[in-house]
C-alpha positions in Angstrom: -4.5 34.3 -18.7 -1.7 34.1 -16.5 -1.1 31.3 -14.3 -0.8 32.3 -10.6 2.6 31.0 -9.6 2.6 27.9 -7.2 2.3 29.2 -3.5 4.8 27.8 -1.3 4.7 26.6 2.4 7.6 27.8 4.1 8.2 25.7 7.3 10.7 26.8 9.9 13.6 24.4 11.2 12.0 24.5 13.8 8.9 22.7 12.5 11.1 20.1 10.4 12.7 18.9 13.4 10.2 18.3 15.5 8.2 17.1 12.4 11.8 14.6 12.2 11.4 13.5 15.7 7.5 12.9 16.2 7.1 11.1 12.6 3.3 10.5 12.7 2.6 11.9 16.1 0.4 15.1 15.6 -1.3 17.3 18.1 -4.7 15.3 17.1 -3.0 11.9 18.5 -4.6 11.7 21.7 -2.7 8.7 23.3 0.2 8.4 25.1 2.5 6.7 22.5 4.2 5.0 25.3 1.7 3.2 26.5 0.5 2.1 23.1 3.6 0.7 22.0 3.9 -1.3 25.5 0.3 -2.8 25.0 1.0 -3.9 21.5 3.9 -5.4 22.1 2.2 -7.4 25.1 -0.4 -8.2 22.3 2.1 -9.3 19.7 3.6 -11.7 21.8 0.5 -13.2 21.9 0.3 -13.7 18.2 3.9 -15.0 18.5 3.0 -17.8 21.1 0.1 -18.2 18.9 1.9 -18.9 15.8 4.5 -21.1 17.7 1.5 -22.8 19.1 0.0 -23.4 16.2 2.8 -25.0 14.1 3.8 -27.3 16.7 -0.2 -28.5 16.4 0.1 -28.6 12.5 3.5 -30.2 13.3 2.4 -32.9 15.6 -1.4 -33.4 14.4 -2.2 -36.9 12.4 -3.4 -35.7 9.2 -4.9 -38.9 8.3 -7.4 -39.0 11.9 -8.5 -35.3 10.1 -6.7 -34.5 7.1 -8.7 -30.7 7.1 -7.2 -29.8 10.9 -3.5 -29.8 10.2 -4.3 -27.4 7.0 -6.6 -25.3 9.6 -3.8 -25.2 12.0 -1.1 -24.0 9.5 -3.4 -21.3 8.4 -4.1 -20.1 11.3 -0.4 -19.9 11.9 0.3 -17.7 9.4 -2.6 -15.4 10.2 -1.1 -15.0 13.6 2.1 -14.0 12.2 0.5 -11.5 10.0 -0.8 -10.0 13.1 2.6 -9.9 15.0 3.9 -8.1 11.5 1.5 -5.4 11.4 1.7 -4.6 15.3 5.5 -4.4 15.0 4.8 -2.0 11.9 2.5 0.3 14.1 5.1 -0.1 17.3 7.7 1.1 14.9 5.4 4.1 13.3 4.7 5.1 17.6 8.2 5.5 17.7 8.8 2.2 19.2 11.1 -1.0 19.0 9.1 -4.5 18.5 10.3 -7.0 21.5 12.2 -9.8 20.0 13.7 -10.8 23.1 12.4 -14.5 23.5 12.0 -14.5 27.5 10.4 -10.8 26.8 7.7 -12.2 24.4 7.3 -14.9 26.9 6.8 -12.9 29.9 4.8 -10.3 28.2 2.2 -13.4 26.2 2.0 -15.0 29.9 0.4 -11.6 31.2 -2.3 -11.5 29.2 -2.7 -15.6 30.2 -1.0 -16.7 27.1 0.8 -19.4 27.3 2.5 -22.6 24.5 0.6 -25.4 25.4 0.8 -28.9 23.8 -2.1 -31.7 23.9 -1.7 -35.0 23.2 -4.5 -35.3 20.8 -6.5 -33.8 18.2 -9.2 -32.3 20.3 -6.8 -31.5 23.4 -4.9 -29.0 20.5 -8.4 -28.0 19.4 -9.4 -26.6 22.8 -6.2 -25.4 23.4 -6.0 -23.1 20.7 -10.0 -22.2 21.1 -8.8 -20.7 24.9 -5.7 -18.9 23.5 -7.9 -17.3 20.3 -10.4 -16.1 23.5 -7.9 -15.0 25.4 -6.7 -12.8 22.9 -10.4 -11.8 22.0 -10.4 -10.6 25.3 -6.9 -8.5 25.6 -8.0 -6.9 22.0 -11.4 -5.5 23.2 -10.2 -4.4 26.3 -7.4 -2.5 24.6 -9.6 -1.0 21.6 -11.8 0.2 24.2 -9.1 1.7 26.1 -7.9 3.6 22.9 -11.3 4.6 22.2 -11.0 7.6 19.8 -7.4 8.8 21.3 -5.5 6.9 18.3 -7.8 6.4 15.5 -5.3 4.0 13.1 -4.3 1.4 16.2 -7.8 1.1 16.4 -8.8 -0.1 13.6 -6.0 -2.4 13.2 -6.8 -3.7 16.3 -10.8 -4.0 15.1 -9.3 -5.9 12.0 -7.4 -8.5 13.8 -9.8 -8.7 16.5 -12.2 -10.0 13.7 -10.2 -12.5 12.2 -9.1 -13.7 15.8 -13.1 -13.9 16.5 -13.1 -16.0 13.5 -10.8 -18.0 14.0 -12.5 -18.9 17.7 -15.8 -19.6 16.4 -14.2 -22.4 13.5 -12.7 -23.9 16.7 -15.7 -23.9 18.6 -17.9 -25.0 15.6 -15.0 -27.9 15.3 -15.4 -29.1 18.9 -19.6 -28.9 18.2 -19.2 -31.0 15.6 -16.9 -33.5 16.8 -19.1 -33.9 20.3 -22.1 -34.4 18.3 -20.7 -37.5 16.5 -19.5 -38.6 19.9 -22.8 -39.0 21.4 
């Protein structure tokens, strides 16, 4: 039997460069790029603000009053910069830049209500970083919903780090629980 020589796909230059220019931007993506890339960049400077928040707790928490909270807060620090890593990654796929500009990330954190905030104890830090984890719960669900089936891949990043940032709000909360309960 012969074998049937290998077919191949001719593409015109045409198709090349545009296939160049858009990357992974197809007729099925639905979204407008633009707008995708300035919504997760307002979203990863939250996890920026988030990670800075959360070292300077780990930094400034007493690790012998609760030797467990400081490792908690570190953690959750480097979760958070996961999260800014994999937007920037998807900002850069879109065709986008990644703000790095400092008073950028802060003005773009402190629209979604995000702002570095720094108690002056244990439970002060706690509840800050509960609010910040819920705020961010909040600008990833309305965004997700937003998207809706218009950009399929953002989406479901968004659903993963929604789920860890949902996470990471109920520890908090089941913290504060627990340390009110052996208050009263």
């Amino acid at each position: 039997m012969k074998k049937k020589p290998k077919q191949q796909t001719v593409f015109s230059e045409k198709e090349i460069g545009e296939a160049t220019k858009e990357g992974a931007i197809t007729k099925q993506y639905l979204a407008d790029p633009l707008l995708i890339v300035s919504s997760l960049n307002r979203l990863r400077s939250t996890e920026i603000t988030s990670y800075l928040q959360y070292k300077q707790h780990a930094y400034m928490a007493v690790s012998l009053l609760s030797p467990g909270l400081k490792t908690e807060f570190e953690a959750h620090a480097l979760q958070e910069l996961e999260h800014a890593d994999i937007l920037a990654n998807r900002i850069q796929q879109l065709g986008g830049v990644p703000v790095f500009d400092l008073q950028e990330l802060a003005g773009k954190a402190a629209s979604i209500g995000v702002y570095p905030e720094q108690g002056t104890t244990l439970l002060e830090m706690v509840r800050e970083n509960l609010m910040l984890e819920r705020r961010q719960v909040e600008a990833y669900s309305a965004l997700i919903r937003e998207i809706g089936d218009k950009d399929l891949v953002t989406r479901q990043l968004l659903l993963d780090i929604l789920q860890t940032t949902e996470q990471h709000a109920s520890e908090l909360a089941d913290f504060l629980k627990r340390s009110s309960e052996t208050r009263g």
